[in-house]
N, C-alpha and C positions, 0 to 999 in steps of 0.2 A: 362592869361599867355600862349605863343603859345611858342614853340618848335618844330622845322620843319626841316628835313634833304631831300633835294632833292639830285639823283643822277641818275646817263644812262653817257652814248656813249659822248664821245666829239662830239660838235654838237648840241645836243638832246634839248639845251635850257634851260640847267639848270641854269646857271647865268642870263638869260632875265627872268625867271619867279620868280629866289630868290630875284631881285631887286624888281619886281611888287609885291610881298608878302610882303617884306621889306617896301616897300612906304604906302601902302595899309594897312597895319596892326601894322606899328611902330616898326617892329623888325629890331634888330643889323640883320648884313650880315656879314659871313664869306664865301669869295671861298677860298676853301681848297687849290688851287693852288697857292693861295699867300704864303703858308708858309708848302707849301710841297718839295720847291725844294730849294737848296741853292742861297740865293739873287743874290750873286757876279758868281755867276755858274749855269745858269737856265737849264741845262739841267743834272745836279749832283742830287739828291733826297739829301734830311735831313735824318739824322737818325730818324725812328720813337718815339725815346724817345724825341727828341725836337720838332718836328710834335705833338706830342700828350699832352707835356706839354702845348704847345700856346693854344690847342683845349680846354683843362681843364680851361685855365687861362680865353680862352675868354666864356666858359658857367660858370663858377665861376661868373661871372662878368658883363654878361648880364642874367636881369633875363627873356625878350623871345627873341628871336632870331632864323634865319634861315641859315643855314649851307650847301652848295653844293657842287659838286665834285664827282670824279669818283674814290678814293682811296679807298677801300674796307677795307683797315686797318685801314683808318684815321675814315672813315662814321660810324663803328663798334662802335668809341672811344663816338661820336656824338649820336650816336643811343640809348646807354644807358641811355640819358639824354632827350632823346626826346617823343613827344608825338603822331608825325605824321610822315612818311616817304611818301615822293613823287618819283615813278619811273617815269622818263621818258624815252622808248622806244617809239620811234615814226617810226623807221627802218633807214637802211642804206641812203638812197636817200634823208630823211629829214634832216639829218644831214649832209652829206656831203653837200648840198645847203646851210645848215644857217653856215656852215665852210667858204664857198666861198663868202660871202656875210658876216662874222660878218665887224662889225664896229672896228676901233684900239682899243687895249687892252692894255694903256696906263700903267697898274698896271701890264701888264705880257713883255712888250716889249718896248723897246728903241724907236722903230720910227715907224712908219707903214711899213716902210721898211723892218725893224727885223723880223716884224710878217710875213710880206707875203715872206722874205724869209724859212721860216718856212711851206707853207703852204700845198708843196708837202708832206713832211713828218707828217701833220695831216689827209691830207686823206687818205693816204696811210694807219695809225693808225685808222682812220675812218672805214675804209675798212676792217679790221680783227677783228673788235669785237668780231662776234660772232664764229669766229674762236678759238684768245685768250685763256686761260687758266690761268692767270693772273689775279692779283686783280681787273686790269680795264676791265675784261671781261663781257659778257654777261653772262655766265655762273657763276662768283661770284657776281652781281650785284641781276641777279634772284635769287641765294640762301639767300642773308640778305634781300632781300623784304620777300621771302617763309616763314623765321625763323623769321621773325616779329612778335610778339605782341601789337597789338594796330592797333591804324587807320592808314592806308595804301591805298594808290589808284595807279593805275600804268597807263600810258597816253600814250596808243599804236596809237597816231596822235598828228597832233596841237591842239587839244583842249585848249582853252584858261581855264587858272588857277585861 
C-alpha cells in the first residue's frame, strides 16, 4: 500500500511524475487543482472545508494513491495520511520551460486556447516563488518537507522518478 504526496513550484513536474507513479505502481491520482478551485469559476478558490472534505473522501476510498499540487493547506490534509512526500524543486528556469512547453490540460482548461491565454500570468507566478510567502511558496513548501516525518526525498533537477 503506497501513499505519496508530491508537491513544488508550478512547473516543477509534479503532475508528469504523479501520473508515472500512478501508471507504474497502480495508484488512484488526485491533482489537487482539480478540486481546489470553483469548477464554474477557475480562478475563485473553494472554501477549504469543501477542498478538504473531497481530500478525505478520496483517501477514505482509495486504499494507495498519490496526491500533487502546490496548496500547503490542501497537502498538510494529504500528509497526514501518507507515507512518502516527494519535493520537487528543480529551480526557477526548469519550470518556467516545462510551463511553456506543458501539453493541454483538458481537466483545468476549455481549449488550449484558455490555457495559453493564461500563460503570462503562470510565469509571472512562476517567477515569485521563492519570493512568495503564501502557501504556494517556497518558503511554506520547505517547511512541510522540514516537519516531515517519514520518507522524504526532495529533487533539486530532472531526476527521473
Amino acid at each position: 500500500m503506497k501513499k505519496i504526496v508530491i508537491f513544488g513550484n508550478s512547473g516543477s513536474g509534479k503532475s508528469t511524475l504523479a501520473k508515472r507513479l500512478s501508471e507504474r505502481h497502480k495508484l488512484r491520482h488526485l491533482d489537487l487543482d482539480i478540486l481546489a478551485w470553483e469548477k464554474d469559476r477557475p480562478m475563485k478558490r473553494r472554501s477549504l472545508k469543501e477542498s478538504s472534505s473531497e481530500i478525505e473522501t478520496f483517501m477514505r476510498s482509495n486504499h494507495s494513491w498519490v496526491i500533487d499540487g502546490c496548496y500547503s493547506s490542501l497537502l498538510q490534509i494529504a500528509m497526514s495520511e501518507c507515507g512518502e512526500i516527494i519535493f520537487l524543486n528543480p529551480g526557477e528556469e526548469v519550470c518556467l520551460s516545462n510551463c511553456n512547453n506543458r501539453p493541454w490540460e483538458p481537466h483545468k482548461y476549455a481549449s488550449p486556447e484558455a490555457q495559453n491565454d493564461n500563460l503570462e500570468m503562470l510565469l509571472n507566478w512562476v517567477r515569485q516563488y521563492s519570493k512568495r510567502t503564501d502557501e504556494f511558496s517556497l518558503e511554506s513548501h520547505q517547511a512541510l518537507f522540514n516537519g516531515f516525518i517519514g520518507k522524504k526525498i526532495e529533487y533539486q533537477s530532472n531526476q527521473k522518478g
